[in-house]
C-alpha positions as CSV (number, residue, x, y, z in Angstrom):
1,X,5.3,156.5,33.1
2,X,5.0,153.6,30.5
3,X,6.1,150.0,33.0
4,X,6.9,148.3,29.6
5,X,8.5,151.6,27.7
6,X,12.5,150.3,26.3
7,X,11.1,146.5,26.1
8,X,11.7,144.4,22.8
9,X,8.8,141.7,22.3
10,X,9.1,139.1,19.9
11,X,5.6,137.5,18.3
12,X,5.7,134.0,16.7
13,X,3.2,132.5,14.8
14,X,3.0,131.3,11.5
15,X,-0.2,132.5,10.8
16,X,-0.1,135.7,9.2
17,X,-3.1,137.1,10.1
18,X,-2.4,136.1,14.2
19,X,0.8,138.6,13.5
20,X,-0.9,140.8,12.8
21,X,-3.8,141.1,15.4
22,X,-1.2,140.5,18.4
23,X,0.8,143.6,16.9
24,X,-1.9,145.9,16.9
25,X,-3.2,144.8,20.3
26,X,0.5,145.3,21.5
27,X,1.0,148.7,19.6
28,X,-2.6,150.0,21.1
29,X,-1.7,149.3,24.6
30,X,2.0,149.0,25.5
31,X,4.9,151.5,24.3
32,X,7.5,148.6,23.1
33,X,9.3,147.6,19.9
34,X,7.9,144.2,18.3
35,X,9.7,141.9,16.2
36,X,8.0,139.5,14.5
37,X,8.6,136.0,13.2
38,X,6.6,133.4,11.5
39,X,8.4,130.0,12.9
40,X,10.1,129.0,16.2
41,X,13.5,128.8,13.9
42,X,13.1,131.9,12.9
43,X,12.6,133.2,16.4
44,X,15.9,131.4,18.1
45,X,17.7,133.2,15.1
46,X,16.0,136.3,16.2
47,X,16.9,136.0,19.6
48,X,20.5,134.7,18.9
49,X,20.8,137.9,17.3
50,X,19.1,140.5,20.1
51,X,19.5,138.5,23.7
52,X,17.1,141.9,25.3
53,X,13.6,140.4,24.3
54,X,10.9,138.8,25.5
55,X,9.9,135.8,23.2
56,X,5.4,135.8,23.2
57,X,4.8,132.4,21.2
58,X,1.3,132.1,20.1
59,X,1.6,128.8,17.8
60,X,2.6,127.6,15.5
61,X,3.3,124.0,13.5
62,X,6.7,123.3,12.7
63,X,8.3,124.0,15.9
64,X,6.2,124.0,19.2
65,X,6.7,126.7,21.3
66,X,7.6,124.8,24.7
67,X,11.1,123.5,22.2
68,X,11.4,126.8,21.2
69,X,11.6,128.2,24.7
């Protein structure tokens, strides 16, 4: 039994290539769907959207993560 199967995680980065290596380590080692955005505006519209996520922000520069959250 999978303690994260059904969750929804959102990665935000604006870095391309960060994207990218948090999804594969999330894909390797948890059963969950990831969404992915590249700024923090672009995350709030994700989330205004889908309410059942968990928002992961790694960084980014045009909106920091704490005024994001």
């Amino acid at each position: 039994m999978n303690r994260y199967a059904g969750f929804r995680i959102l990665i935000v980065d604006d870095n391309e290539n960060n994207l990218y290596s948090l999804n594969a380590l999330i894909d390797k080692y948890m059963d969950v769907e990831v969404l992915q955005a590249s700024s923090g505006s672009e995350a709030i519209d994700i989330a205004l959207r889908d309410p059942r996520i968990d928002l992961i922000a790694v960084s980014y520069t045009h909106l920091r993560a704490h005024e994001t959250l």
